[in-house]
C-alpha positions in Angstrom: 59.2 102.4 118.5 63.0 101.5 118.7 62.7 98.9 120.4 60.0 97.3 118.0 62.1 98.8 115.2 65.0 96.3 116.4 63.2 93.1 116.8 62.1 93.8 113.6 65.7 93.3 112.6 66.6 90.7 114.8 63.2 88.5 113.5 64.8 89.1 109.6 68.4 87.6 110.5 68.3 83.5 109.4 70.6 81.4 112.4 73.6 81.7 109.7 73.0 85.8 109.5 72.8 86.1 112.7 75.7 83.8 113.6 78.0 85.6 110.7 76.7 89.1 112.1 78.1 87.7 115.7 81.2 86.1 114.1 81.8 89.3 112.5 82.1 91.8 115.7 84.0 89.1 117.7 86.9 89.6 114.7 87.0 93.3 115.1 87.2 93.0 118.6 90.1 90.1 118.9 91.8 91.8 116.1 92.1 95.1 118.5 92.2 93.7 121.8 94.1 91.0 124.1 91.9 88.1 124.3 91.0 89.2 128.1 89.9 92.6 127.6 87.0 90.9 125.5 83.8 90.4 126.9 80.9 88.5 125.8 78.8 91.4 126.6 80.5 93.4 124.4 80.2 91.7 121.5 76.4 91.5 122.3 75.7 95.0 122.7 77.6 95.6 119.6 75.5 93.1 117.3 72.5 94.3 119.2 71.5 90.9 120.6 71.2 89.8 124.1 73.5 87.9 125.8 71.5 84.8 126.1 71.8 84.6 122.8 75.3 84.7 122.2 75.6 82.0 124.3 72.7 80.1 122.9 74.9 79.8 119.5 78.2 79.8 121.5 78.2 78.1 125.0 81.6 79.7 126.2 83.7 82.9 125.5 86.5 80.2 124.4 84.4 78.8 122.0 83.1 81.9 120.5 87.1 82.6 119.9 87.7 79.3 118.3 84.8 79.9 115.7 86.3 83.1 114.8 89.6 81.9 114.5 87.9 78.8 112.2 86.2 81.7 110.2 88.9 84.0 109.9 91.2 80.6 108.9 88.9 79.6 106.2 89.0 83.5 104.7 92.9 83.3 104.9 93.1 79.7 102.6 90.4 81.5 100.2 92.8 84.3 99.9 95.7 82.9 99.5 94.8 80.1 97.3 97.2 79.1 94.3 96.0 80.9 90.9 96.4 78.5 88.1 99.7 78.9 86.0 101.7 80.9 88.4 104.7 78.9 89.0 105.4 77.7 92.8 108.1 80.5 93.7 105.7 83.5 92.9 102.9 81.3 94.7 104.8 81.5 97.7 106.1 85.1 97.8 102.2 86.3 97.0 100.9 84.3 99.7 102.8 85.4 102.3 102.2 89.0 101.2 98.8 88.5 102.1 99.4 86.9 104.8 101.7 88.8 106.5 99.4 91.9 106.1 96.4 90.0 107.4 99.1 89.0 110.7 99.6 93.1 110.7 96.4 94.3 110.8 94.9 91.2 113.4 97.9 91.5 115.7 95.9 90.7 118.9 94.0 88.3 117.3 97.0 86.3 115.9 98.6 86.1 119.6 95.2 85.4 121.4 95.1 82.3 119.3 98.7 80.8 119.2 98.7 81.7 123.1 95.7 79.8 123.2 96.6 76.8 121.6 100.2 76.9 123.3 98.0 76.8 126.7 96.5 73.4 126.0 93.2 74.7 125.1 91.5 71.6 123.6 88.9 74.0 122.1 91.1 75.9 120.1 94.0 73.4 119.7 91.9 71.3 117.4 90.7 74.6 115.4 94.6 75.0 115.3 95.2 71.6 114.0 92.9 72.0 111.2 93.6 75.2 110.0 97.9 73.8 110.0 96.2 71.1 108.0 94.9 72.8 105.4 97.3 75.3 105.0 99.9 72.2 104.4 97.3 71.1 101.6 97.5 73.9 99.7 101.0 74.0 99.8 102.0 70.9 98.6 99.0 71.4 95.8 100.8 74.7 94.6 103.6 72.3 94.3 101.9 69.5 92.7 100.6 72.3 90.2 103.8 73.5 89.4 105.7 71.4 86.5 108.7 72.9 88.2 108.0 71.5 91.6 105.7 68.5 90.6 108.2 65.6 90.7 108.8 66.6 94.7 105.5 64.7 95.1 108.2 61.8 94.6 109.5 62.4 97.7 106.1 63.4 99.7 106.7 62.3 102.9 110.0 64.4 103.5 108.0 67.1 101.5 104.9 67.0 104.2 107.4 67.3 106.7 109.1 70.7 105.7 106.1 72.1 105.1 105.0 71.4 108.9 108.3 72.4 109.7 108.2 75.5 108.0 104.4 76.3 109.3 105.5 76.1 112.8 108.7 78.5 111.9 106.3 81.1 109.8 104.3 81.2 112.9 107.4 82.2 115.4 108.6 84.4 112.9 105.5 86.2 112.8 105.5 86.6 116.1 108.7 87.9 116.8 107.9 90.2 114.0 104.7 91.4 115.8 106.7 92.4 118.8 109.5 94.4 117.2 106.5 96.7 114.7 106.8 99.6 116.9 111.1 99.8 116.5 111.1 99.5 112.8 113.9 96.6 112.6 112.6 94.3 110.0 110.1 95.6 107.5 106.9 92.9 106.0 109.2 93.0 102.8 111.6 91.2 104.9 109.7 88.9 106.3 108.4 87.3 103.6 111.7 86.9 102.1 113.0 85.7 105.0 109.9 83.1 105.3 110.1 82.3 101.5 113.7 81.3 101.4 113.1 79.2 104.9 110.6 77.2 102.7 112.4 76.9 99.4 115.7 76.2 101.1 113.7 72.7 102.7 111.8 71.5 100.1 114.0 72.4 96.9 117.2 70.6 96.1 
């Protein structure tokens, strides 16, 4: 009865459902884990599916890791996307608060993926690539919003290049931070200070 009970469940999930449910796991468990103490079996036996069909939606482990990273990248720009109004200082400092917290609580997950795309992986590099992209968007459009900031559209190519600039320093930063949690030396208020002043100081006269 179980058994029936379950494929009863697995019949209701649509592809996306199913897909999300899978998506959904594999966070949990990169979030906790090093990226080679996850197994694809794993995540199966947690969403209740076999492993055939894991793979049937994702042909390999790595690109199971790159969807969730694209997943987990697209929730990150939703949540720290520029409320209308709120000038291009506060923008920044309000971001990075949620972003740093996200870094906090997906530690393993956050090194998995810049290892990975340090590596070469051609998988996740271009998952990498697109998520700097966007985040470099929404940057310059928190600028553009901001009648403070707007006439640095003037000087946009220097602009677009800080802000790659500063991406790829954030993303050292943060992992630096990572590895010095446990002693207590610099505290998430710190960071994003540290990280908002980096910005300001490159893209404001």
């Amino acid at each position: 009865m179980a058994a029936n009970a379950q494929e009863r469940t697995r019949r209701r999930l649509s592809t996306e459902e199913r897909k999300e449910q899978l998506l959904t796991v594999g966070a949990r468990l990169f979030a906790r884990n090093p990226y080679d103490e996850v197994w694809i079996e794993q995540v199966a036996e947690i969403a209740g599916v076999s492993r055939g069909l894991l793979y049937h939606y994702f042909p390999t482990k790595r690109d199971f890791f790159a969807a969730v990273v694209q997943r987990e990248s697209a929730r990150m720009l939703r949540l720290t996307t520029a409320e209308p109004g709120l000038p291009f200082r506060e923008q920044i400092g309000t971001g990075l608060d949620v972003f740093l917290a996200y870094v906090e609580r997906n530690a393993q997950g956050f090194r998995a993926f810049h290892s990975a795309e340090a590596a070469g992986d051609p998988v996740v590099r271009e998952v990498y690539r697109e998520g700097l992209a966007a985040q470099e968007r929404q940057i310059l459009a928190a600028l553009a919003a901001d009648p403070g900031t707007a006439h640095l559209a003037d000087d946009l190519p220097a602009v677009r290049l800080a802000v790659r600039g500063w991406l790829a320093f954030m993303v050292a930063v943060c992992l630096e931070w990572l590895d010095t949690l446990d002693d207590g030396e610099l505290g998430r208020d710190q960071v994003r200070d540290l990280c908002a002043r980096a910005l300001l100081g490159a893209i404001l006269p």
